[in-house]
C-alpha positions as a Python dict, from the first residue, in 0.01 Angstrom:
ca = {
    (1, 'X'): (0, 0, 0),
    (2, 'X'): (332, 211, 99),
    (3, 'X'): (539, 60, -212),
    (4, 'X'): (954, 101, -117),
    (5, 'X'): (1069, -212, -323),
    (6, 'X'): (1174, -11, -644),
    (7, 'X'): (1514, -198, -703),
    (8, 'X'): (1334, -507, -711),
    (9, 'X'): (1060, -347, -972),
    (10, 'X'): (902, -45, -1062),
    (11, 'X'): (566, 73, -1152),
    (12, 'X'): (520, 69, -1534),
    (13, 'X'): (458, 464, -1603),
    (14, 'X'): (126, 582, -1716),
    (15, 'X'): (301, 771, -2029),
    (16, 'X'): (534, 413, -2073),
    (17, 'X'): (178, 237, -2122),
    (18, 'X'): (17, 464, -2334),
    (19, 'X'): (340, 429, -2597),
    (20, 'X'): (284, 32, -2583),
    (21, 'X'): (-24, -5, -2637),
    (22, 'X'): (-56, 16, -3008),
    (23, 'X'): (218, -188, -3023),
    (24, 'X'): (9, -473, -2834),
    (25, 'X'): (-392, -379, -3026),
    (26, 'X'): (-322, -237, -3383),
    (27, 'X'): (61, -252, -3506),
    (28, 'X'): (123, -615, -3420),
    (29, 'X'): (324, -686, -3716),
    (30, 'X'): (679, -887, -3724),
    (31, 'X'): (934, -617, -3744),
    (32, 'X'): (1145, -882, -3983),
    (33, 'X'): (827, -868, -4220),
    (34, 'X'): (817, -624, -4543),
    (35, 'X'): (493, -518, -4549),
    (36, 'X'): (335, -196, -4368),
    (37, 'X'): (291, -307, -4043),
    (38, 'X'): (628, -515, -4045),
    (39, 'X'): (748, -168, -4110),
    (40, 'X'): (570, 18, -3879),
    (41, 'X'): (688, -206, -3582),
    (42, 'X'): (1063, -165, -3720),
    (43, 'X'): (1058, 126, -3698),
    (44, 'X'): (920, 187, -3332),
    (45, 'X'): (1230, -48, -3257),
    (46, 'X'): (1451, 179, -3403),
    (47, 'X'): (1301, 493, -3286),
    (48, 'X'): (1321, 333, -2907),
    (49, 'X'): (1726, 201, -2994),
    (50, 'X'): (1783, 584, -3064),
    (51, 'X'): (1595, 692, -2733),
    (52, 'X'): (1838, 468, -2523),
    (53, 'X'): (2134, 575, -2763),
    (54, 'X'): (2061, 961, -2651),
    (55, 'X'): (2029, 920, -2285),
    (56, 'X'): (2352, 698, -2302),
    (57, 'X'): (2535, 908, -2511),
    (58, 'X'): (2608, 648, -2785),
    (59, 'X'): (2538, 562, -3154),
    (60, 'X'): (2234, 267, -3175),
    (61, 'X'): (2407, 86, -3335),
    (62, 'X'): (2614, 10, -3007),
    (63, 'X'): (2266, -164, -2840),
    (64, 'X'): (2137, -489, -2825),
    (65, 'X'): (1819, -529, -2677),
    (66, 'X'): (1761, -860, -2506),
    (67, 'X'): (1483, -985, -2248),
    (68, 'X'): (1614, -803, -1951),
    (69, 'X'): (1920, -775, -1776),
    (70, 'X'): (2039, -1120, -1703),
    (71, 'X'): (2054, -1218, -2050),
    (72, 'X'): (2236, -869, -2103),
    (73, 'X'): (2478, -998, -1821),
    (74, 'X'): (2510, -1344, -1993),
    (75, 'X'): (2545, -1195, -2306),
    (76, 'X'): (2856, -979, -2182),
    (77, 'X'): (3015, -1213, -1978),
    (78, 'X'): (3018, -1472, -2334),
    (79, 'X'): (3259, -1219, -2501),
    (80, 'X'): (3542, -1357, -2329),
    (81, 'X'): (3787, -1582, -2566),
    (82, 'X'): (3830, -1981, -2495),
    (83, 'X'): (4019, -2029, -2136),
    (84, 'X'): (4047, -1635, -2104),
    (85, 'X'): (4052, -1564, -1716),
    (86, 'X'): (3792, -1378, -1569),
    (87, 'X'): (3688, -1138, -1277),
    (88, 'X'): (3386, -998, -1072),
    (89, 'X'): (3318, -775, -802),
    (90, 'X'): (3203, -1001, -465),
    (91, 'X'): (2917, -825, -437),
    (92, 'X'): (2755, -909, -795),
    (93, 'X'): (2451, -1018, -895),
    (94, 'X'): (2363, -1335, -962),
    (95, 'X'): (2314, -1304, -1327),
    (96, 'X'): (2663, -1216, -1297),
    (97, 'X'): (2796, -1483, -1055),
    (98, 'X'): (2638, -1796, -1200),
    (99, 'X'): (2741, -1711, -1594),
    (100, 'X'): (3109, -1641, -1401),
    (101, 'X'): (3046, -1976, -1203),
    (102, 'X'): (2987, -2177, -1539),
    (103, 'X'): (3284, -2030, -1712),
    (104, 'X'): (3483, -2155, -1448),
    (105, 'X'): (3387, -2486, -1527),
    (106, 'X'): (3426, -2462, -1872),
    (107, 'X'): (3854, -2361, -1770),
    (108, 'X'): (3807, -1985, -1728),
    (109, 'X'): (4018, -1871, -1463),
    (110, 'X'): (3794, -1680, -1224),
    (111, 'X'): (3911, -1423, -974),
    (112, 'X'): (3655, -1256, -729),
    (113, 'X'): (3743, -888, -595),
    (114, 'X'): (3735, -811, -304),
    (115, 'X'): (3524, -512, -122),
    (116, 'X'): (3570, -335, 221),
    (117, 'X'): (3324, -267, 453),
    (118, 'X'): (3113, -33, 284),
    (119, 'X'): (3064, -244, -37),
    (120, 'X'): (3351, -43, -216),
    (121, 'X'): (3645, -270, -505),
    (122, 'X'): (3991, -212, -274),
    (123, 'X'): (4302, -66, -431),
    (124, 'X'): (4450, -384, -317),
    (125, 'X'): (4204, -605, -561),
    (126, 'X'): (4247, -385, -851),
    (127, 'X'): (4600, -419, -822),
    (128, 'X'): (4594, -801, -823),
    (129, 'X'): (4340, -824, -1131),
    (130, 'X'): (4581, -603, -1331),
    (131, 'X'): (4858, -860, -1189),
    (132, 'X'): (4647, -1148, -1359),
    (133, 'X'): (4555, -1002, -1648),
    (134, 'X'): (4183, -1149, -1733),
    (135, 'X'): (4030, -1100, -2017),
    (136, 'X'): (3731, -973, -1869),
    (137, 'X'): (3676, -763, -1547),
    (138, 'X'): (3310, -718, -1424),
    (139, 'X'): (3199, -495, -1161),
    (140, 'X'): (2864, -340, -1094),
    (141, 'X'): (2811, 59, -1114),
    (142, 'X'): (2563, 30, -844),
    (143, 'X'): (2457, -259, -586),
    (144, 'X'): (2119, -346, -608),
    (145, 'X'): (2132, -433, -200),
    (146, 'X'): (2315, -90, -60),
    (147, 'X'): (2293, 134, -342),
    (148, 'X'): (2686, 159, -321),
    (149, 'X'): (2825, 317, -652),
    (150, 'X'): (3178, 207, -775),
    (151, 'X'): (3410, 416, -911),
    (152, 'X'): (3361, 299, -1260),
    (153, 'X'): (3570, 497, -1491),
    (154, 'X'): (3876, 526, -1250),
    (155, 'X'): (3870, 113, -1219),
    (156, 'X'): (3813, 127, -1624),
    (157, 'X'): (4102, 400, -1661),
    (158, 'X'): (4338, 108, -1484),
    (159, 'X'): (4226, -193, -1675),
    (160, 'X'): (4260, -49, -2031),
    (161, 'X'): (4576, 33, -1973),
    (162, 'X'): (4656, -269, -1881),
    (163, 'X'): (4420, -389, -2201),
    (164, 'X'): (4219, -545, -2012),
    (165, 'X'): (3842, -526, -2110),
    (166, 'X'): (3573, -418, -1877),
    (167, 'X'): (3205, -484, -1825),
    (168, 'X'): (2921, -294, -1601),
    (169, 'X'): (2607, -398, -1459),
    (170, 'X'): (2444, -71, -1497),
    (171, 'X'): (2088, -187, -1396),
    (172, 'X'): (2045, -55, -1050),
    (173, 'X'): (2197, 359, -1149),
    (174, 'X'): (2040, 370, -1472),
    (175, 'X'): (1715, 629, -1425),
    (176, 'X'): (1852, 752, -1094),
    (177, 'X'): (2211, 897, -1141),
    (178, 'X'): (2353, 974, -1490),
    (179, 'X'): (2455, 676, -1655),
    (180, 'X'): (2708, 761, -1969),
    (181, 'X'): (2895, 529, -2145),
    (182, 'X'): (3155, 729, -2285),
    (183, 'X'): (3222, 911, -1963),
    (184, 'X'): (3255, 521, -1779),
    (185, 'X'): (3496, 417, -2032),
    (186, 'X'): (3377, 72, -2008),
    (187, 'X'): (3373, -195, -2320),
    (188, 'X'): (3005, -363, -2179),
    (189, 'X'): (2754, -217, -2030),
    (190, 'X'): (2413, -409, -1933),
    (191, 'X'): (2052, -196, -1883),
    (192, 'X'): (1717, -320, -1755),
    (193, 'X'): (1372, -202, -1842),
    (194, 'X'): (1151, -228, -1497),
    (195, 'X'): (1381, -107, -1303),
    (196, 'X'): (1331, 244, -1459),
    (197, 'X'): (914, 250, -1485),
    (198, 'X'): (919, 49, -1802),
    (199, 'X'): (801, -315, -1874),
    (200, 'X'): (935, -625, -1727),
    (201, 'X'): (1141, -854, -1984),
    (202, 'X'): (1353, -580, -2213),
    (203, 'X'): (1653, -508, -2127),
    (204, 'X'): (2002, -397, -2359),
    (205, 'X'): (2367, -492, -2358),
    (206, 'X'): (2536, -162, -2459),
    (207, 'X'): (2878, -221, -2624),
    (208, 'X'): (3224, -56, -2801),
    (209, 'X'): (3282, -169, -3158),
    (210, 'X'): (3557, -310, -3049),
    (211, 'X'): (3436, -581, -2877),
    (212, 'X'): (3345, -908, -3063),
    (213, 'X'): (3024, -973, -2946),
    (214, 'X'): (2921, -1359, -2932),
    (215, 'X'): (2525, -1448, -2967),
    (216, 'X'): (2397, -1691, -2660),
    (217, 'X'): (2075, -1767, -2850),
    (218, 'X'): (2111, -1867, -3205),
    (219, 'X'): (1872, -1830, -3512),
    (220, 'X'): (1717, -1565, -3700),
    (221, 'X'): (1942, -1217, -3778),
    (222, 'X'): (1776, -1022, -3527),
    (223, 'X'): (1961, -743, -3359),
    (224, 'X'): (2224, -763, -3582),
    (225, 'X'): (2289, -1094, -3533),
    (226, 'X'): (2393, -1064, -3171),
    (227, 'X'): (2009, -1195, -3058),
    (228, 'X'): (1818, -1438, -3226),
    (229, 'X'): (1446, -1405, -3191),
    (230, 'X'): (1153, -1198, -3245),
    (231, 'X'): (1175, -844, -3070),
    (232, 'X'): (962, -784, -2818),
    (233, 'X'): (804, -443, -3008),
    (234, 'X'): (590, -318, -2733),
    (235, 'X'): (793, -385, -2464),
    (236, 'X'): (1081, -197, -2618),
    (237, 'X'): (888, 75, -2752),
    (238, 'X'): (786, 103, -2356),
    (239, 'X'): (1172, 101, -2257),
    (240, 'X'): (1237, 419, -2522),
    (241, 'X'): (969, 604, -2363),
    (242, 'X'): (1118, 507, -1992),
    (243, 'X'): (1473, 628, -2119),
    (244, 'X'): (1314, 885, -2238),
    (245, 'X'): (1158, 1008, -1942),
    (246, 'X'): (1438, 925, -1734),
    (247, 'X'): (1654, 1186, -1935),
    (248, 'X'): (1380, 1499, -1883),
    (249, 'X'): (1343, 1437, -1547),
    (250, 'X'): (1654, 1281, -1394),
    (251, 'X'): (1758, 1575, -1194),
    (252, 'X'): (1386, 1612, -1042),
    (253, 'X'): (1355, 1246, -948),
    (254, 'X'): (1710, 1272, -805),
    (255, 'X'): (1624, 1602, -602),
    (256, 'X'): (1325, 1391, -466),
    (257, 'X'): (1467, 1081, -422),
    (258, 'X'): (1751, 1235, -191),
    (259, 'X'): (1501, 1477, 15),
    (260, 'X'): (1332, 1132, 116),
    (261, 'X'): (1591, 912, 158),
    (262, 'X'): (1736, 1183, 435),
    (263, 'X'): (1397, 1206, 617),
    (264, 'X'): (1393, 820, 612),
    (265, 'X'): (1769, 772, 774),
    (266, 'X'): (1681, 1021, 1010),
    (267, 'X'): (1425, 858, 1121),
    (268, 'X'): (1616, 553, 1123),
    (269, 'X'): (1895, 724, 1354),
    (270, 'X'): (1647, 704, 1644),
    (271, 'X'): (1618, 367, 1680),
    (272, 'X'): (1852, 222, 1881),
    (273, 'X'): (2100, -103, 1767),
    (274, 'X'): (1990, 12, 1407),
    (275, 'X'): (2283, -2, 1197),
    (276, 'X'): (2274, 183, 803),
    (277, 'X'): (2472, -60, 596),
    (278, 'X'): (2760, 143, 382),
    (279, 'X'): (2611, 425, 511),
    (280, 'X'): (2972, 627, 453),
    (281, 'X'): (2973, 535, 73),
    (282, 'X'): (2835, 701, -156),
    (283, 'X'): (2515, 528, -251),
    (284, 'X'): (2196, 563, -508),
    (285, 'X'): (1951, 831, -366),
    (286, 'X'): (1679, 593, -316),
    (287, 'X'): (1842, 294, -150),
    (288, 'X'): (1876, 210, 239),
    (289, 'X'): (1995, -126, 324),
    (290, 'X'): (1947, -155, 703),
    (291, 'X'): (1965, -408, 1001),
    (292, 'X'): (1864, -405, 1397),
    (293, 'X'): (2008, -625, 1672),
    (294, 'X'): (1841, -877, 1728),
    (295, 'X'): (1602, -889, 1492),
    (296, 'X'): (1494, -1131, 1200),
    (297, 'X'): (1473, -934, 862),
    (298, 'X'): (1230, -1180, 707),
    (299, 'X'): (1026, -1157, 993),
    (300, 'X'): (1005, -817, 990),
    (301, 'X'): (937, -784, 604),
    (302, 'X'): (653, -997, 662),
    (303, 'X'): (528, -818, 1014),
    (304, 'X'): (534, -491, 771),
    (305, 'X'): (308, -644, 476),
    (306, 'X'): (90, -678, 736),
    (307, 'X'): (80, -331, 772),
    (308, 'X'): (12, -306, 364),
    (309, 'X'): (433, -153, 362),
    (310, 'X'): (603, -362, 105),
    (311, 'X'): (1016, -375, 167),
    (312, 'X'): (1246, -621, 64),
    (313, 'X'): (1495, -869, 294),
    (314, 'X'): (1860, -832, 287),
    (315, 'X'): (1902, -1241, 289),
    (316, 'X'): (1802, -1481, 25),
    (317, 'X'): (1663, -1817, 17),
    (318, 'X'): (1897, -2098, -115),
    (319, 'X'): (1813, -2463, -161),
    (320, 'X'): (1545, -2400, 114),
    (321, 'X'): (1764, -2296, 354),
    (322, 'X'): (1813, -1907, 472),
    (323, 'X'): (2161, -1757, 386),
    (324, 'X'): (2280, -1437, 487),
    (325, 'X'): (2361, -1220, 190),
    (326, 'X'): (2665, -1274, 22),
    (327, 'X'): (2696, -854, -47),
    (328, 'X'): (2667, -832, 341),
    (329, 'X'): (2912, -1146, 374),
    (330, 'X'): (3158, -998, 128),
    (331, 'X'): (3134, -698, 315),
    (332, 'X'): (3249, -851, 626),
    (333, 'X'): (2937, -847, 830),
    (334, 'X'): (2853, -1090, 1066),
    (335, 'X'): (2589, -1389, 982),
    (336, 'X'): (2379, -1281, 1220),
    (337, 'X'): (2343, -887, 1176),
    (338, 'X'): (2322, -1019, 842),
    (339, 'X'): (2053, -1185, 894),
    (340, 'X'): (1860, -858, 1052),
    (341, 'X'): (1893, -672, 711),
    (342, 'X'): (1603, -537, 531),
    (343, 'X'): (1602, -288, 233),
    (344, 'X'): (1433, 12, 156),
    (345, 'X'): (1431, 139, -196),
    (346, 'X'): (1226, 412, -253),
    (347, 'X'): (1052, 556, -591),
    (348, 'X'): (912, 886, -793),
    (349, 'X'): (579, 864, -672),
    (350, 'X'): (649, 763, -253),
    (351, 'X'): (633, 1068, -23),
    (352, 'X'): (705, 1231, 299),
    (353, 'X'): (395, 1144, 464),
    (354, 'X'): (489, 740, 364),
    (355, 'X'): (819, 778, 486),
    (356, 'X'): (669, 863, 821),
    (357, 'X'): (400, 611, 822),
    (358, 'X'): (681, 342, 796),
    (359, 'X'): (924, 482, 1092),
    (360, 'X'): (643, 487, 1315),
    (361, 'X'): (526, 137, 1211),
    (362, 'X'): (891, 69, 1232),
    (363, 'X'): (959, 153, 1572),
    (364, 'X'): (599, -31, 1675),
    (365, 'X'): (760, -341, 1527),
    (366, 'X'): (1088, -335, 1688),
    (367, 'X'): (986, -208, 2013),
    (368, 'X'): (757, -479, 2027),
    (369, 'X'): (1047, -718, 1968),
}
């Protein structure tokens, strides 16, 4: 199978696996117990919180690891004080929007920025927010649908002056451009395991000491109290090693990443009524979001898993119903070109030879109407 669906998931690395696995046969202890292999597990939790810390460029004390990015969101977004207004980018994800959605019923004011046509915050919205004063501003580094990247620490230079605290969704960059936290200048920062060739369900809210972080799950004193429960040992270990790996060889995967995601949009530039989406912004080297006249993206996803090429649709299912996607909406794109989008996101291990495979099954598709 041609495999370009890497911002939905990624491969679990051979050398990720090989660091778990004792984790899941022989040191199965509780890392809250006192004996050896209590111990032992500890301190492979430790030793991973430091890996993270060192790509990230902060202390590990300033992690909590949770089960994966949407509790890291959730976790985040429950910093904010009793009735304190709120904001997030349009073009969030939903682990973003519905926590933002519920604190709105709960009597958080909630503002949504706005975006232009290439996915990009507007000078216009920042201005407002800082008008309004929220307690807590949220805007993704990188869209998981375009690949656009947001000027992070310019937006976060604005807010704190204003003192206005700021969260990221880091998910989508982390692993594929550099990703530190100092250098943002954010107060939040949420990370995800699987997107980076680690396990599924780990995932860590990075944070400033200065913010008062408020546990979502209650219970034991896990995490420092932040996040009740058990850690996940082996799945953490796994995320160290993926951080891990992600710092030796960002620039390489990078390099790669780039050299195929310019064969692929060249490619692309032959077909005709093909349209890159925020394809003048400055995106994640691995990410095309794309759409042709006329055509159904689902139906097209699911005429190229036929051909064993596995992409991902640029509109989502709701209440059984197809919806364009509210990026694309926010965007300003039209319902139906919209609905044409699929997504390409492409990984360490694709190649040239794939990338040509899927134009030419491409064009076979869309020729054929």
């Amino acid at each position: 199978m041609i495999y370009f669906d890497h911002n939905a998931t990624t491969p679990i690395d051979d050398r990720v696996l090989d660091a778990m696995l004792p984790f899941l046969k022989t040191f199965y202890g509780n890392p809250s117990s006192l004996y050896r292999h209590g111990r032992v597990a500890a301190s492979a939790v430790n030793a991973a919180r430091e890996q993270l810390a060192a790509l990230l460029g902060v202390q590990p004390g300033q992690i909590v690891f949770t089960s994966g990015g949407t509790e890291a969101n959730n976790l985040a977004l429950a910093t904010l004080a009793p009735r304190a207004g709120l904001a997030v980018s349009a073009i969030e994800h939903p682990s973003v929007i519905e926590p933002a959605l519920h604190l709105k019923i709960q009597e958080h004011e909630l503002t949504l920025l706005d975006v232009d046509t290439n996915g990009l915050i507007t000078q216009d919205a920042i201005d407002r927010v800082i008008q309004l004063k929220p307690g807590l501003v949220s805007i993704m580094l990188a869209n998981n649908e375009t690949g656009v990247i947001q000027n992070i620490a310019h937006y976060a230079d604005r807010l704190k002056a204003h003192d206005i605290k700021i969260h990221t969704d880091a998910v989508q960059a982390l692993g594929k451009i550099p990703v530190v936290f100092s250098e943002l200048g954010v107060d939040l920062m949420s990370l995800s395991s699987h997107k980076i060739y680690g396990p599924k369900g780990c995932g860590a809210l990075v944070f400033d000491k200065s913010v008062e972080i408020k546990p979502v799950l209650l219970g034991g004193g896990q995490e420092q109290g932040f996040r009740a429960g058990t850690e996940n040992v082996a799945a953490i270990v796994g995320f160290g090693m993926a951080t891990e790996l992600a710092k030796t060889e960002l620039a390489e995967r990078r390099a790669h990443l780039l050299n195929l995601r310019k064969q692929l949009e060249h490619g692309l530039s032959a077909i005709p009524g093909l349209t890159i989406f925020s394809g003048q912004a400055e995106r994640l080297p691995n990410t095309v979001q794309m759409g042709v006249d006329g055509i159904d993206g689902e139906m097209l996803l699911m005429q190229l898993d036929q051909k064993n090429i596995a992409v991902s649709s640029g509109s989502a299912c709701a209440s059984g119903q197809r919806e364009p996607s509210p990026v694309l909406a926010a965007m300003g794109i039209s319902p139906r070109k919209a609905k044409s989008a699929i997504r390409i996101s492409l990984g360490k291990a694709n190649t040239e030879t794939e990338i040509s495979e899927f134009i030419k099954q491409l064009k076979s598709l869309i020729e054929k109407g």
